[in-house]
SERO-330404 format. One line per 8 residues: for each residue x, y, z of C-alpha. Coordinates in pm, 1 decimal, decimal comma. Layout:
BEGIN
X:Y:Z ~ ...
// end
This chain:
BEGIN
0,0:0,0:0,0 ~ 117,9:364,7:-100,9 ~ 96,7:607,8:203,9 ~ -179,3:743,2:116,5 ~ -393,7:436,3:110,3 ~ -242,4:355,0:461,9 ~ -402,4:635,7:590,1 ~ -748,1:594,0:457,9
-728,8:208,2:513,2 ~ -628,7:297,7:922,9 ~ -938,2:515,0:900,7 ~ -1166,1:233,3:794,3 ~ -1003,3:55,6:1094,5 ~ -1070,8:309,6:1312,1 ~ -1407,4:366,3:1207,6 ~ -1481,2:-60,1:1211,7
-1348,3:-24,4:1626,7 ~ -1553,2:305,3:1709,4 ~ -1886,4:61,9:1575,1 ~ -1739,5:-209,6:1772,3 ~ -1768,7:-426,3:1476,5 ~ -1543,5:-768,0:1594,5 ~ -1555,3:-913,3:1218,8 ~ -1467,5:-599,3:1015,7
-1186,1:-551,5:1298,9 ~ -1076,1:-895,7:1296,7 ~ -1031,9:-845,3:914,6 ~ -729,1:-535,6:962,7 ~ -546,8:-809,0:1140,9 ~ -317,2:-1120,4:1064,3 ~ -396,3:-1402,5:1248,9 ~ -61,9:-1458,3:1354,0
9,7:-1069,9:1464,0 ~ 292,2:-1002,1:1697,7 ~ 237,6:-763,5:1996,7 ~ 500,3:-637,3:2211,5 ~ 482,2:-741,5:2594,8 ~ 89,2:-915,5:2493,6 ~ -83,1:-1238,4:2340,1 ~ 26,1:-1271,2:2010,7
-285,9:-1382,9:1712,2 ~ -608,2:-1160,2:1652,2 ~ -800,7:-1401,4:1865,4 ~ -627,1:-1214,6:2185,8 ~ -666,8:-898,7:2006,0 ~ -1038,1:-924,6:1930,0 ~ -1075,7:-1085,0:2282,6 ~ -901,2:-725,6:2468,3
-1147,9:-552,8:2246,6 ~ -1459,9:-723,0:2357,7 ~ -1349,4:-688,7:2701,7 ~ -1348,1:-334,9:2622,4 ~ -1618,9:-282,4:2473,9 ~ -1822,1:-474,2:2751,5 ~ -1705,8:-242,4:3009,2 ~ -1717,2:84,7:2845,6
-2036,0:0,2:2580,9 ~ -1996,2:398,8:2457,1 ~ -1620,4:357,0:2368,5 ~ -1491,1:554,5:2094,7 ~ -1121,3:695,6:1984,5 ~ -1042,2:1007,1:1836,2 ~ -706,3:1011,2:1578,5 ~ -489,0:1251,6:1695,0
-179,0:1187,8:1446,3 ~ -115,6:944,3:1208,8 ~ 257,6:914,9:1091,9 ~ 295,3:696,7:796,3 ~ 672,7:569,8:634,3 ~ 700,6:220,4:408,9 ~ 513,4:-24,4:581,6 ~ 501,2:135,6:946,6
257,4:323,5:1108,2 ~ 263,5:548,4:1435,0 ~ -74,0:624,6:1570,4 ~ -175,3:861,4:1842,8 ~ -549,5:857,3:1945,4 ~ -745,5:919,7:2240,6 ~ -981,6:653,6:2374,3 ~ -1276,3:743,6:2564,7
-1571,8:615,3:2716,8 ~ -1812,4:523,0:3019,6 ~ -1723,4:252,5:3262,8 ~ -2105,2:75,0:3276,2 ~ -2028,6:-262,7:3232,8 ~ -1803,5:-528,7:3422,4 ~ -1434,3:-449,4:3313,7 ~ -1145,6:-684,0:3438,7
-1355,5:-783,1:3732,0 ~ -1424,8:-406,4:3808,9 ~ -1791,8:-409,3:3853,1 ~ -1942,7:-50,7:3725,8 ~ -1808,2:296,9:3860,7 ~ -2031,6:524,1:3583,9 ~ -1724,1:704,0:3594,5 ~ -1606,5:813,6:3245,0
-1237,1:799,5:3082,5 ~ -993,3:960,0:2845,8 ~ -666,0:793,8:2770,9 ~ -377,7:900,0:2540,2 ~ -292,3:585,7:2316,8 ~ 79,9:558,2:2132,3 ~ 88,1:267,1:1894,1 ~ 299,2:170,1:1568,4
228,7:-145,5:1387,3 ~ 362,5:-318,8:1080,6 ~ 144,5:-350,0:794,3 ~ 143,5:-670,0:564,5 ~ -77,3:-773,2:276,2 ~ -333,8:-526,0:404,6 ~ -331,7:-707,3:736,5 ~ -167,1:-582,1:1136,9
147,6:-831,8:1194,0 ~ 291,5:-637,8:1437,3 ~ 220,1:-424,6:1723,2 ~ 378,2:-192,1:1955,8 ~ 233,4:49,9:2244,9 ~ 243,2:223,5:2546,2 ~ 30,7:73,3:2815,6 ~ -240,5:253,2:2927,4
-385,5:15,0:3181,6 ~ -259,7:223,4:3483,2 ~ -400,2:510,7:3365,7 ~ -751,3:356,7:3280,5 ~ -751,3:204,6:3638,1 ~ -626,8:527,8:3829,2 ~ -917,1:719,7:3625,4 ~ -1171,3:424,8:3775,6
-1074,3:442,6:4116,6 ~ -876,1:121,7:4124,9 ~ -546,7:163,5:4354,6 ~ -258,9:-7,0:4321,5 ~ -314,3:-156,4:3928,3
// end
C-alpha cells in the first residue's frame, strides 16, 4: 500500500473499532500478529477488544496523528468512554475515561502483523478508582 492508502485504510479501521464491529476488525489483522509485551494472534486482540467494549459500551477513539513511512505506522489517538459494564472484574463505577494511546504497527498484505504500544492500563484504572493496578 502507497501512504496514502495507509491512511485511509487505518481510518476504515478506526471507524470498524468506534462501531465495535469484531468481524470488520478482525479483518485489519493477521492471524498470527505479533504484539510487544501481549498475546500474540487476533483471537487475543479481538478478545481485549470485547473486554473493552463490555465495560465501556460507549467507547470511541479520536485520531490525533497518524505518521505513515514504508510499511510502518505510528498512531496517536485518544480513547474514551463510560465505565457501565463489568471491566477486568471491576464491577461498574459510571465514571467516564480519556486515555492518550501511542501505537505503531507493521502493515502486511493489508493485514496488522505487528504491534507496539504504550500501556495505558494504569491510567484507565487510576481514572476508575482502582489503587494499586
Amino acid at each position: 500500500m502507497e501512504p496514502w492508502e495507509m491512511h485511509a485504510w487505518y481510518a476504515d479501521y478506526l471507524d470498524a473499532c468506534n462501531r465495535h464491529d469484531l468481524a470488520a476488525i478482525r479483518s485489519f489483522v493477521d492471524a498470527a500478529v505479533r504484539r510487544s509485551h501481549l498475546p500474540g494472534g487476533v483471537d487475543a486482540w479481538i478478545d481485549e477488544l470485547d473486554d473493552l467494549f463490555r465495560g465501556f459500551p460507549d467507547w470511541r477513539w479520536r485520531r490525533i496523528q497518524l505518521i505513515v513511512e514504508d510499511d510502518r505506522i505510528a498512531a496517536h489517538v485518544r480513547g474514551s468512554g463510560t465505565h457501565l459494564g463489568e471491566f477486568r472484574g471491576i464491577a461498574p463505577t459510571r465514571r467516564h475515561v480519556n486515555v492518550a494511546e501511542f501505537s505503531m504497527y507493521r502493515v502486511a498484505k493489508g493485514r496488522f502483523v505487528e504491534y507496539a504500544g504504550a500501556d495505558t492500563g494504569f491510567e484507565l484504572m487510576s481514572q476508575l478508582g482502582v489503587a494499586g493496578t
